[in-house]
KOLKELUM-32616 format. One line per 4 residues: number of its first residue (from 1); their letters; for each residue x, z negated, y negated of N, C-alpha, C. Coordinates in pm, whole numbers, plus 32768, in hexadecimal, padded with zeros to 4 digits. Layout:
<recs>
NUM	a	X:Z:Y:X:Z:Y:X:Z:Y | ...
</recs>
This chain:
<recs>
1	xxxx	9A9C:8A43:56BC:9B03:8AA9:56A6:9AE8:8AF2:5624 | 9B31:8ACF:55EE:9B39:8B25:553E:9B81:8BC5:5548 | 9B23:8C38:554E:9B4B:8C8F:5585:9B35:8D19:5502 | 9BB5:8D44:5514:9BB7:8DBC:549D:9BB3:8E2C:54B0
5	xxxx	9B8B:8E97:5497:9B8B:8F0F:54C5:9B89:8F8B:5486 | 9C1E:8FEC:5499:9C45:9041:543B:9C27:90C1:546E | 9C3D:9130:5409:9C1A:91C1:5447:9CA0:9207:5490 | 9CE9:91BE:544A:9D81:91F5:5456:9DF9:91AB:53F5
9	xxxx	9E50:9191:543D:9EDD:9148:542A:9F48:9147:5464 | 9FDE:9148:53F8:A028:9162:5489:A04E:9121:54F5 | A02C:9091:54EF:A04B:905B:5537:A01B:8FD4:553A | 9FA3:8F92:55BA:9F50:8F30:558E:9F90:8EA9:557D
13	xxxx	A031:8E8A:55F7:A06F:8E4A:55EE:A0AF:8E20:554F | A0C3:8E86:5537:A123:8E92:54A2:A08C:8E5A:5415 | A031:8EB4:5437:9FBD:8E67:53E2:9FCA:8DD9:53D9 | 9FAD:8DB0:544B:9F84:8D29:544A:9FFA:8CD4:5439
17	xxxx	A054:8D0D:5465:A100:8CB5:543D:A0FA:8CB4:53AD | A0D3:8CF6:5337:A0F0:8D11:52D0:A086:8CCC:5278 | 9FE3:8CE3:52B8:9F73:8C71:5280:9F9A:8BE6:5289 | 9FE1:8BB5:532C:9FF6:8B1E:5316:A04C:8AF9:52B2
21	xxxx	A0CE:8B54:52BA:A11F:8B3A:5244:A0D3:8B13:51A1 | A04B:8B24:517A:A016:8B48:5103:9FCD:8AA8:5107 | 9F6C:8AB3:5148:9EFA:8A53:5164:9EFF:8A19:51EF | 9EAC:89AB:51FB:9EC7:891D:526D:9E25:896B:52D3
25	xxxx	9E8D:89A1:5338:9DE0:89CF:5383:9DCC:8989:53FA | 9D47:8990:5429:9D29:894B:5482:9D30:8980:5521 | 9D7A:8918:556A:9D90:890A:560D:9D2B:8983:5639 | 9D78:89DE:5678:9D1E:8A3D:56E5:9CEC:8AC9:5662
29	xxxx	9D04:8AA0:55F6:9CEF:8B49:557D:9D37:8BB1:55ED | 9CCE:8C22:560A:9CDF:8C9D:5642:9CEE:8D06:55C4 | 9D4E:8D7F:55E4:9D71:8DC8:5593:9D21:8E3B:55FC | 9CDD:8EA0:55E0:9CAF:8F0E:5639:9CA6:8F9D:55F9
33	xxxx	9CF1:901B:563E:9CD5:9072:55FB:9CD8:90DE:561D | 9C6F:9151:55F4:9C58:91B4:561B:9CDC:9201:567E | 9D24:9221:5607:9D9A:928A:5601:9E0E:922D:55E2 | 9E74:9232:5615:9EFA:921A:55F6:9F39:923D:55D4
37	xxxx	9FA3:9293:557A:9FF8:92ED:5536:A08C:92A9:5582 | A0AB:921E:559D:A141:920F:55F3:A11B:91A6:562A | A0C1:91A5:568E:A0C5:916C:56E1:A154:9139:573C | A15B:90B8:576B:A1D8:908B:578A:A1DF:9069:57FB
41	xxxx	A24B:9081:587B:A23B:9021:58DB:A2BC:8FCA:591D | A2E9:8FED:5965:A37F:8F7B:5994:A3E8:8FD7:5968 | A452:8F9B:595D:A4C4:8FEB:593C:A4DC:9044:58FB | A470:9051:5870:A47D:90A6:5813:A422:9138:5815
45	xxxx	A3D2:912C:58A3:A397:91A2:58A7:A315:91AC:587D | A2DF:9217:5864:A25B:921B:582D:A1D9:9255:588F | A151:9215:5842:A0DC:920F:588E:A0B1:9275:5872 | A078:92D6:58A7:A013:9371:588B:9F8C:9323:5895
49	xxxx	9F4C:934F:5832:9EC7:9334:5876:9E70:937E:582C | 9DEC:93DD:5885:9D95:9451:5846:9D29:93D5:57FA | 9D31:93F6:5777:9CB3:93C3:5708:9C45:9396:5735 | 9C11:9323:5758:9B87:92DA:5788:9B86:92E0:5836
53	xxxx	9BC1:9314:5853:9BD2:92F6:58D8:9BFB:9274:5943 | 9C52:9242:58E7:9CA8:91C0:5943:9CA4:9149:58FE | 9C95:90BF:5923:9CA9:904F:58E0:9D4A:9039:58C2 | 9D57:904B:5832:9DCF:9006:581A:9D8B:8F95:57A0
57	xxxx	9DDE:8F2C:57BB:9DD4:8EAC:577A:9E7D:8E79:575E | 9E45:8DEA:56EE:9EC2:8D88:56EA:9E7B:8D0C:56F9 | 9E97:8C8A:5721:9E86:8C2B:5719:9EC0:8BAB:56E8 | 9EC2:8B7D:567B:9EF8:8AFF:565F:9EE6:8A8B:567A
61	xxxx	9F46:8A4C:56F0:9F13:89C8:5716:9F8C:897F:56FC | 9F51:88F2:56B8:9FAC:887F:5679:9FE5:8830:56CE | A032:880E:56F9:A0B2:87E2:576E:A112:8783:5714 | A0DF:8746:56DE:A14F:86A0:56B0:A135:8644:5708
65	xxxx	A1DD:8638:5727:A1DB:85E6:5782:A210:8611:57DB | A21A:8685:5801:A236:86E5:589A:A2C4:8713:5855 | A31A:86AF:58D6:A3AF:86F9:58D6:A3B1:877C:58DB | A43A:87E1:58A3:A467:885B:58AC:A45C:887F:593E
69	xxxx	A492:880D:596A:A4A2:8841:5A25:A42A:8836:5A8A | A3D8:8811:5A57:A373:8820:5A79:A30A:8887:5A4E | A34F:8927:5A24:A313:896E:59E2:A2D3:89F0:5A59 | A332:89D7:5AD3:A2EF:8A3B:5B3E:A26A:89FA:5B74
73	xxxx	A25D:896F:5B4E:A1CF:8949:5BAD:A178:89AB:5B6C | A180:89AF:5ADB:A10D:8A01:5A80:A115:8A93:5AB2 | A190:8AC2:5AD2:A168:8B63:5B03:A149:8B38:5B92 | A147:8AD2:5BFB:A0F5:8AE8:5C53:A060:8AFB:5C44
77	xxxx	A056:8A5E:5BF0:9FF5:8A8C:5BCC:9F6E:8ADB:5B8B | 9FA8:8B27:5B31:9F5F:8B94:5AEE:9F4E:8BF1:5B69 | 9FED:8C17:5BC4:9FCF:8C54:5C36:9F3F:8C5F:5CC1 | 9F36:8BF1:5CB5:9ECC:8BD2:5D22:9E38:8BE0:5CD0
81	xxxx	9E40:8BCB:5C60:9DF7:8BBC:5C15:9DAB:8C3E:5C2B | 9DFB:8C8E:5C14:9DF0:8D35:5C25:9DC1:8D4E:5CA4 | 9DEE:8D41:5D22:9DBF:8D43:5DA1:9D87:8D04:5DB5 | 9D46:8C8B:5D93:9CB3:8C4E:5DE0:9C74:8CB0:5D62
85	xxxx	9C60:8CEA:5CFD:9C09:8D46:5CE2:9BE7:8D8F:5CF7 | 9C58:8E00:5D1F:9C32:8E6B:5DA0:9BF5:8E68:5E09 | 9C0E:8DCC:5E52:9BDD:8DD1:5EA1:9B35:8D8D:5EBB | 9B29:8D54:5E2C:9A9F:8D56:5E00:9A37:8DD9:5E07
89	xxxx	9A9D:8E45:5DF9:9A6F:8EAE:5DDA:9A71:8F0C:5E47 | 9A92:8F04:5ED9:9A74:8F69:5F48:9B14:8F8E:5F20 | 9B68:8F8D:5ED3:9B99:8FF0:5EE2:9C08:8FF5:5F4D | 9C63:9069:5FC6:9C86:900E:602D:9D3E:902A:600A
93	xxxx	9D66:8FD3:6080:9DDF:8FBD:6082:9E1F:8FB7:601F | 9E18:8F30:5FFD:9E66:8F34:5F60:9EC2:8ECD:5F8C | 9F28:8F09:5F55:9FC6:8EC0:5F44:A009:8E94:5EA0 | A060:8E3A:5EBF:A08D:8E15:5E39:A10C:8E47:5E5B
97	xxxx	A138:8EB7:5E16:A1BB:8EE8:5E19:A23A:8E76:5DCB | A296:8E58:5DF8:A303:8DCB:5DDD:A31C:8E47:5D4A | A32D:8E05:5CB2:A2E3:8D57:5C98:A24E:8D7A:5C82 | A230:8DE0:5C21:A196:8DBB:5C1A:A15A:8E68:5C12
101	xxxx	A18B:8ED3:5C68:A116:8F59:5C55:A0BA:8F15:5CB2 | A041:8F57:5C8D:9FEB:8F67:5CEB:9FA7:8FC3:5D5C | 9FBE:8FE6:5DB9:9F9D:9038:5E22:9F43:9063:5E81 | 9EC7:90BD:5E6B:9E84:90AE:5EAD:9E6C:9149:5F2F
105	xxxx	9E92:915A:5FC5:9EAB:9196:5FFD:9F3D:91F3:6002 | 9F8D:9189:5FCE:A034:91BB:5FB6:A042:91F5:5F3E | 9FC3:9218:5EE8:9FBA:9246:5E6B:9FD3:91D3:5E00 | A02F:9200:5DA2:A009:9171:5D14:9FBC:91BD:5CED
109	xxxx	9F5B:915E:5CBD:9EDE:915B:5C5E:9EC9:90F7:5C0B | 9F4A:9091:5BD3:9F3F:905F:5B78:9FED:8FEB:5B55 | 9FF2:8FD9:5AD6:A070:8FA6:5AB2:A05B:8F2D:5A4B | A0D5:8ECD:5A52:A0A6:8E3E:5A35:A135:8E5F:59E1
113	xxxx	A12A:8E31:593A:A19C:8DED:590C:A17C:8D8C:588A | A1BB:8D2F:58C4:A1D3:8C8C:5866:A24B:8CA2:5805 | A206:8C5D:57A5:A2AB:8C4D:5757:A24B:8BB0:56F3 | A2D3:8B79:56F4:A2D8:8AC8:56CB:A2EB:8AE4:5627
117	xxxx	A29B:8A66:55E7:A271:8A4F:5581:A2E2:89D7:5582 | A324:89A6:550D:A391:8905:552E:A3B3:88DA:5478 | A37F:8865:5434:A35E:8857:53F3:A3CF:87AF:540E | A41E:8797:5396:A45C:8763:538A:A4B3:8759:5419
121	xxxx	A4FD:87DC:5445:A562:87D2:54B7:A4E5:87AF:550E | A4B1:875F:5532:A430:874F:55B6:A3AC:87C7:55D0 | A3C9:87FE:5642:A31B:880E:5661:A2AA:87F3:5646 | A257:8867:5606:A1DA:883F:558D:A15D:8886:5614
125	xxxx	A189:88F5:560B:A13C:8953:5653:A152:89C5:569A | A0E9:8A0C:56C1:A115:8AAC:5712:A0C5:8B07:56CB | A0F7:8B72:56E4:A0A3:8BDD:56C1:A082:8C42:5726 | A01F:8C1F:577E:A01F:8C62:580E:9FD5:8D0F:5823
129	xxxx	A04C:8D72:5803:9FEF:8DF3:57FE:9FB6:8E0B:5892 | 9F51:8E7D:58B1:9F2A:8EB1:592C:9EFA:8F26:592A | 9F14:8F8A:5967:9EE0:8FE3:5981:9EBE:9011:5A00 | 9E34:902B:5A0B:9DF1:906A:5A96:9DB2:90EC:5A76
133	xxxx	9DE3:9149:5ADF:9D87:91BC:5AD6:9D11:91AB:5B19 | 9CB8:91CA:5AD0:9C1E:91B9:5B27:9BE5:922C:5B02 | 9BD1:9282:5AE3:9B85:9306:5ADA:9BB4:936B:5A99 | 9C29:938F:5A8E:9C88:93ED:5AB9:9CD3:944D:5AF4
137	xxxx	9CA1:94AD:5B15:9CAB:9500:5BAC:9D3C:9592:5BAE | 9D62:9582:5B19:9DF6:95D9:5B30:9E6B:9594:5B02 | 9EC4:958A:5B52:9F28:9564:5B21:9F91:95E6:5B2C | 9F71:960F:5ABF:A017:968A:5ABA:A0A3:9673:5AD5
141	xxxx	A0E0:9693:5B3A:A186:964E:5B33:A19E:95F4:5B4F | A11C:9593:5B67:A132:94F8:5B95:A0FF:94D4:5C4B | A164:952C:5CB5:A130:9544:5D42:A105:94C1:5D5F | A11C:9455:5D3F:A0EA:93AF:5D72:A08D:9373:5D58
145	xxxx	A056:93A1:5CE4:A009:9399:5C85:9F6D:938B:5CBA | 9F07:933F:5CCF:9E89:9368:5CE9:9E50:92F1:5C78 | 9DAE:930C:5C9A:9D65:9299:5C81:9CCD:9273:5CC2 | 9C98:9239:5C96:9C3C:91B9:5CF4:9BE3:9248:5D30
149	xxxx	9B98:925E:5CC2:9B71:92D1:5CBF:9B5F:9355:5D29 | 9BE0:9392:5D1C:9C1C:93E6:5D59:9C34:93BB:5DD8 | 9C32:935C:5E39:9C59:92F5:5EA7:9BCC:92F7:5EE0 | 9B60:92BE:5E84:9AFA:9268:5EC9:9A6C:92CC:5E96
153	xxxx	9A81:9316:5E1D:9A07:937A:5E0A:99C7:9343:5DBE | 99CB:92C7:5D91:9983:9268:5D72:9988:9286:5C8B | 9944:9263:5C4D:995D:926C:5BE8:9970:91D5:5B82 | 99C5:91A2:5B64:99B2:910F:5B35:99D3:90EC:5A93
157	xxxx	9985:90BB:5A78:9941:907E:59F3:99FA:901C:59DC | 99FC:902D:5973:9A6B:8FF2:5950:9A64:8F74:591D | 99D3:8F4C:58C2:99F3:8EE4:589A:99AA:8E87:5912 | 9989:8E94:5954:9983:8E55:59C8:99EB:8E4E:5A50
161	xxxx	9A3E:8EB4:5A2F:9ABA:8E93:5A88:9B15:8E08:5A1E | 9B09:8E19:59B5:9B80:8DEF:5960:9B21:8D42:5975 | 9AB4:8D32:5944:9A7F:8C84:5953:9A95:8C65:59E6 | 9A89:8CBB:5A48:9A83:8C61:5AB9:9B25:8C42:5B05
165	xxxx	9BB3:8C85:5ABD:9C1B:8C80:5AC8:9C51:8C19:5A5F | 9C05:8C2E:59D8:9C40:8B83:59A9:9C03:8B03:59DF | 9BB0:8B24:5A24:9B38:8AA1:5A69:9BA7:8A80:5AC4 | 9BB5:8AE0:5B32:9C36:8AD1:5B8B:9CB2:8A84:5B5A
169	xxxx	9CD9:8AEA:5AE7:9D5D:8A8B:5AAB:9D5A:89F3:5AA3 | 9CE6:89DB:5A78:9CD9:8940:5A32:9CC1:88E3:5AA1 | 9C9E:8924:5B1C:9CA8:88DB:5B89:9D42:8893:5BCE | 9D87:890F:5BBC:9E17:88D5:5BC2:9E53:8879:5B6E
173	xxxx	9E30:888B:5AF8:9E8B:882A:5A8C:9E77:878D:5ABB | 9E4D:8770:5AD6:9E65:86D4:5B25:9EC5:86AC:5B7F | 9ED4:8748:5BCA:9F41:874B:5C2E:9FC8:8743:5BF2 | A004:877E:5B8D:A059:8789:5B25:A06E:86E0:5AF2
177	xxxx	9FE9:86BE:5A9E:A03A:863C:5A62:A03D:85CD:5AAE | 9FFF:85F4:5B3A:A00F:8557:5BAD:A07F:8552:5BFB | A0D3:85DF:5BCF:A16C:85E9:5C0E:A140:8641:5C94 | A0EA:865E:5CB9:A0AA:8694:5D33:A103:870E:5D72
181	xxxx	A166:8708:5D5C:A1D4:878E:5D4F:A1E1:87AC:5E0E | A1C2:8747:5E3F:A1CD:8769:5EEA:A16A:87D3:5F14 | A0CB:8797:5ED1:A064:87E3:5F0C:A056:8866:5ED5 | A075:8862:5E32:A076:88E9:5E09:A0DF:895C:5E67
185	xxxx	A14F:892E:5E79:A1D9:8959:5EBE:A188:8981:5F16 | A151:8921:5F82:A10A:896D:6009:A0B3:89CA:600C | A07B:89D0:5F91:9FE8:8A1E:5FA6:A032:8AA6:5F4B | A082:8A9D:5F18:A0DF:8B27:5EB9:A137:8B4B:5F2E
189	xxxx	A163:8B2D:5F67:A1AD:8B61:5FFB:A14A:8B9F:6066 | A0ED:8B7B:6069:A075:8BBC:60CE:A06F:8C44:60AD | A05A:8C49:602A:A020:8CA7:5FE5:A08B:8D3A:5FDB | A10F:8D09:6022:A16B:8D46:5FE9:A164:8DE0:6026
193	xxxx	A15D:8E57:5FEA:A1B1:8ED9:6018:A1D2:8EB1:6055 | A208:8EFA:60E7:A285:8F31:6123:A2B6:8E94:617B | A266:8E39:617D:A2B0:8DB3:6164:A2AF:8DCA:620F | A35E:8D7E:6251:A373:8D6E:62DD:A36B:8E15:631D
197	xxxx	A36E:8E7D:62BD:A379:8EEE:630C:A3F6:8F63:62D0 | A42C:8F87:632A:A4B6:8FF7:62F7:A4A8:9058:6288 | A4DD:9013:622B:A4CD:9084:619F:A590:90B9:618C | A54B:90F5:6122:A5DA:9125:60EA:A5E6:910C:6072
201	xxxx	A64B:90EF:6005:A65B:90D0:5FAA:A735:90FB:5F80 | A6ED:90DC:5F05:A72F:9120:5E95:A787:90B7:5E3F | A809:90C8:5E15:A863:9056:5E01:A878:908B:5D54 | A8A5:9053:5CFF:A8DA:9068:5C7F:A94F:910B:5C92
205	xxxx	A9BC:90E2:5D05:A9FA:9189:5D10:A9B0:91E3:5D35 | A908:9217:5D54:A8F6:9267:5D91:A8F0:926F:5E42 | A931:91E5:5E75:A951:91D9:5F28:A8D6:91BD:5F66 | A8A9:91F2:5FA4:A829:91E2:6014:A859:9179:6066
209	xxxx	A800:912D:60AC:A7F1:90DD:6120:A787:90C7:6131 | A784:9091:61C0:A700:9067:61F9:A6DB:8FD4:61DF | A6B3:8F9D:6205:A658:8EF8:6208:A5CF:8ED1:620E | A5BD:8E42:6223:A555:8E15:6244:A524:8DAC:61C2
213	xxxx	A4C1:8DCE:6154:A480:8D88:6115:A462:8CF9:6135 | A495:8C9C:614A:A454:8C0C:6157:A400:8BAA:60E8 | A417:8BB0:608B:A3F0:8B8A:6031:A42E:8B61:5FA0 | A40B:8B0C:5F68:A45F:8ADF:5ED4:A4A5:8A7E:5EF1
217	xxxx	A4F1:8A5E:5EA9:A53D:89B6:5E92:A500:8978:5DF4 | A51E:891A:5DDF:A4D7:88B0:5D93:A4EA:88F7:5D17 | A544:8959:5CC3:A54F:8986:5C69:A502:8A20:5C63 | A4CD:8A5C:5CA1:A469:8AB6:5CD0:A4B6:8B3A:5D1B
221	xxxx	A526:8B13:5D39:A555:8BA0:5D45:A557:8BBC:5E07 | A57B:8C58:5DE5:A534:8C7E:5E60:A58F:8C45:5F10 | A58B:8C32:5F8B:A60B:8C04:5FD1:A5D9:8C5D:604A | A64B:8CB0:6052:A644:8CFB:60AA:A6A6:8CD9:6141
225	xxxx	A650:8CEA:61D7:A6C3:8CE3:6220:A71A:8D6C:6218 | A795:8D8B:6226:A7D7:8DF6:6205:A7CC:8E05:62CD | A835:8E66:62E1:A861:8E7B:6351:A8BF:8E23:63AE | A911:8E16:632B:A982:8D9E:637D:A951:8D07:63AB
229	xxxx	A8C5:8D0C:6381:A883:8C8B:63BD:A89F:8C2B:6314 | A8C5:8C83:62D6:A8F8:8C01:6228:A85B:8C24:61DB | A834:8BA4:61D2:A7E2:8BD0:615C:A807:8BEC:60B6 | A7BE:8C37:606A:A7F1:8C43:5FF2:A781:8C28:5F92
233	xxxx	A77D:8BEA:5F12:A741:8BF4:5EDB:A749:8C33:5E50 | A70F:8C8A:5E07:A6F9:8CE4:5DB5:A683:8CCB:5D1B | A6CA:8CF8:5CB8:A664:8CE3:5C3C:A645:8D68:5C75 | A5F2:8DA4:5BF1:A5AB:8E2E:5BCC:A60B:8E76:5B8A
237	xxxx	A690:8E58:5B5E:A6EE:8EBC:5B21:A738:8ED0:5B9A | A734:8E91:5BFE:A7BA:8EA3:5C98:A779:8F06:5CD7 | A6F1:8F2F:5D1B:A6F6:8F7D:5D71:A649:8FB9:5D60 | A62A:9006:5DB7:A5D8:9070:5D9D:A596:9094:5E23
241	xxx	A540:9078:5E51:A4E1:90AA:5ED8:A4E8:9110:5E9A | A4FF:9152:5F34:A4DC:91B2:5F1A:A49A:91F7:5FB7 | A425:919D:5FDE:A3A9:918D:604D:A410:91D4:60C9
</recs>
């Protein structure tokens, strides 16, 4: 792992999107850094994170060859990736919130976002950001908000959370290019939040309803049983748990 490490930047995703653009780097280059100035996460929102406290990283891994539609196996997998680390680590009840927060005691304590590299119209690569809070203990304004830390008492070394979560990662990537999309599917559905139990959720108008989490369909999105017995299935711009 070819691993870099800054004091502060705004954004490690955007770093490293902008180095590959320059120079040809090598499979698995980690971007790591203190402080974040715009940290990024799904849907445009941004990461807080107190200075030396939390692992945030980027990761560049080279994916020629790997269809577009085959781009949720990779957020499963980075996903799990993340939770067999936690759970390397004592830490308990951890959930993978649908598609990729991470959750540990109904708390997020950490956020996953990819964005695709595509080099002559085809898929070149990813640029896989992460952020985990691990020793962090206020979150101002952020009631959901915890970390490993703050949960377990425990104090954890970052660059040893961060090698033994790309060790993890690289365990999956076989699963990815052998088409393995069933087993990942099963073992990312286990893992799920809320999964088979009465939540509530949130529609594009603002409309509440109830349902039952079942799992993904082959394009990653979420399928809920509704009430009327119809299942539905949902990207990340359609609807909104809202636990």
């Amino acid at each position: 792992m070819n691993l870099i490490k800054l004091d502060a930047i705004d954004s490690t995703n955007t770093y490293l999107r902008l180095l590959e653009a320059q120079v040809p780097l090598e499979d698995y280059t980690v971007v790591m850094a203190d402080r974040q100035t715009m940290g990024r996460g799904q849907m445009g929102t941004t990461w807080e994170t107190e200075p030396g406290k939390n692992l945030t990283f980027s990761l560049y891994k080279e994916l020629s060859g790997l269809d577009t539609e085959q781009m949720f196996t990779l957020s499963m997998a980075i996903s799990l990736a993340v939770y067999d680390t936690l759970n390397h680590f004592s830490v308990p009840d951890v959930k993978i919130k649908w598609p990729n927060d991470i959750l540990s005691a109904n708390h997020k304590v950490g956020g996953i976002l990819i964005e695709n590299i595509f080099r002559n119209a085809r898929l070149s690569a990813a640029v896989i950001g992460v952020g985990l809070n691990l020793n962090q203990t206020e979150f101002p304004g952020l009631l959901n908000a915890s970390s490993l830390k703050k949960i377990t008492g425990v104090h954890y070394v970052r660059e040893e959370v961060l090698y033994k979560l790309v060790d993890e990662f690289r365990n999956y990537i076989p699963w990815i290019r052998e088409g393995r999309f069933d087993a990942l599917k099963t073992h990312y559905e286990s893992r799920l939040f809320r999964k088979d139990k009465p939540s509530t959720f949130k529609d594009t108008e603002g409309k509440l309803f109830m349902g039952f989490i079942k799992g993904i369909d082959k394009d990653g999105k979420l399928q809920v049983l509704m009430e009327d017995e119809v299942m539905g299935s949902f990207d990340l711009k359609e609807i909104t748990l809202l636990y």
